[in-house]
N, C-alpha and C positions, 0 to 999 in steps of 0.2 A: 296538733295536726299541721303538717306542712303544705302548702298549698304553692304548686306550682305553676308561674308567672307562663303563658306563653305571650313569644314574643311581639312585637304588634311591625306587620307586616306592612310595606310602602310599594304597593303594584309601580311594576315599571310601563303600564299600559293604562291609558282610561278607556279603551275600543273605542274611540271617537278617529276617524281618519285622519293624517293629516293634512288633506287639502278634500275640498268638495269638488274643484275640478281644475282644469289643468292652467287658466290665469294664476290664479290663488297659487297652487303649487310654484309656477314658474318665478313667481314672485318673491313666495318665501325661501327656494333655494338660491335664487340670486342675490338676496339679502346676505340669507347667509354664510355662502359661499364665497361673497366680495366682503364682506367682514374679517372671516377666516383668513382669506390671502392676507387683506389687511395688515392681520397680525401676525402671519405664518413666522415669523423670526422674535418673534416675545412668546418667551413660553409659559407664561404668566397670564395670559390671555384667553379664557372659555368659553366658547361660543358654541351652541347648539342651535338645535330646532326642532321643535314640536316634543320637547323632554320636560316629563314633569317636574315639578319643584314643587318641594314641601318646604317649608319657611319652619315649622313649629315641632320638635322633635314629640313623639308620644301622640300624633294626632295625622292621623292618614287619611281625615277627610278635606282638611285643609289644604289644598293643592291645587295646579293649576298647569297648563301647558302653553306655556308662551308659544307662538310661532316662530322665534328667531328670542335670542337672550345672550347676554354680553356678560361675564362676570370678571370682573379685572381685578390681580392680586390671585387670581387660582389658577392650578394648572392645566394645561391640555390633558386631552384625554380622553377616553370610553368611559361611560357611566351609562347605569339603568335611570337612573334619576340626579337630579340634583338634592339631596338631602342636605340643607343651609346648615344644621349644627354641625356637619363633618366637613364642611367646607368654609372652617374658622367664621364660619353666621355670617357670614358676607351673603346678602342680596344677591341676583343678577343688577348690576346699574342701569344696563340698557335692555329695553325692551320693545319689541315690534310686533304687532299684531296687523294681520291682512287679511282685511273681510273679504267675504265670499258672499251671495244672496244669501244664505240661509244663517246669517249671524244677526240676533236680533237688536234692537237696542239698548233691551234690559239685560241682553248677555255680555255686553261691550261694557255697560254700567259698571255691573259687579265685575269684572275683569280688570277697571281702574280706578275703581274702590279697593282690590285686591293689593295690586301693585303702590297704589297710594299707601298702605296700612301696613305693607311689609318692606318697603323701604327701595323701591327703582326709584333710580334717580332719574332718567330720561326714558319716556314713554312715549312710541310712534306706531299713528293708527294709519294704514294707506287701502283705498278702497280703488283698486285698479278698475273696475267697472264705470269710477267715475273720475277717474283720475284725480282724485282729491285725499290729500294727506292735514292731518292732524296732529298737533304735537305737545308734549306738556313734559317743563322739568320742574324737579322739586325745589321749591324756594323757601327755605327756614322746615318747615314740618311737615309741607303738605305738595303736591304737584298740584300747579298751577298750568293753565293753557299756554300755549307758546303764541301769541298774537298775530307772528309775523313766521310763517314758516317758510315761506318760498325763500331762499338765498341765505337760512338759517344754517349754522354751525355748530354742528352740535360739540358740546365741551369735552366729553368724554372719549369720544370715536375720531373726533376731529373734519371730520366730514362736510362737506356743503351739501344741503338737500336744495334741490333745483325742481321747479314743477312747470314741466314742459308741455305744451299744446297736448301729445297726446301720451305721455307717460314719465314717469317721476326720472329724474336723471341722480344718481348719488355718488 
């Protein structure tokens, strides 16, 4: 008896919005839209927003939707997802997430647990409601917090993150 395989499907949508309202939104397309410029002339350079990423081929529950994601060494482009094995298993490096009120802290947890376990190297959490940013690169195996984030550089983006009276300047 042959028994045929079907194939194992990687939705390009989790129906989760991408912003809860319009700080959040303004936040993460200005992220990632001065990223994009950033790099507009390396075409080596991938940068989305709110696109899921599966890290683990054969396993579509394993995924996630960064708000803003940096993967360097892949090309631009249109994609439904980021699927890591078709994209030479290269991580996103940089990763940004922008709380909204309704992000819990056990959601933020597992979200950089997640990122910790699948290999970003620089992870930035910014909560415009209270104008407080958080940051954490990886050091030897594991992402560690960034101690000193105001007037920080980040390695990869090349960037100074600045925290201004009343909103992050980058």
């Amino acid at each position: 008896m042959v028994t045929q395989l079907t194939p194992i499907q990687y939705p390009e949508s989790d129906g989760e919005p991408m912003a809860d309202n319009t700080l959040q939104y303004r936040w993460i397309v200005t992220i990632q839209g001065g990223i994009d410029a950033l790099f507009k002339n390396n075409p080596d350079v991938f940068v989305a927003g709110d696109l899921l990423w599966y890290p683990v081929e054969g396993n579509n529950k394993i995924r996630v939707a960064p708000d803003i994601m940096v993967a360097f060494d892949r090309p631009k482009g249109d994609r439904g997802s980021y699927l890591q094995w078709r994209e030479n298993n290269i991580a996103p490096q940089v990763v940004f997430e922008i709380l909204s009120p309704r992000n819990s802290l056990t959601e933020m947890a597992k979200k950089l647990q997640f990122y910790n376990q699948y290999g970003v190297e620089e992870y930035y959490l910014y909560d415009p409601n209270k104008n407080d940013l958080s940051g954490w690169i990886r050091r030897k195996n594991s992402l560690e917090v960034i101690e000193t984030i105001n007037n920080w550089i980040s390695p990869r983006l090349k960037i100074k993150f600045v925290t201004l009276e009343f909103q992050l300047e980058i």
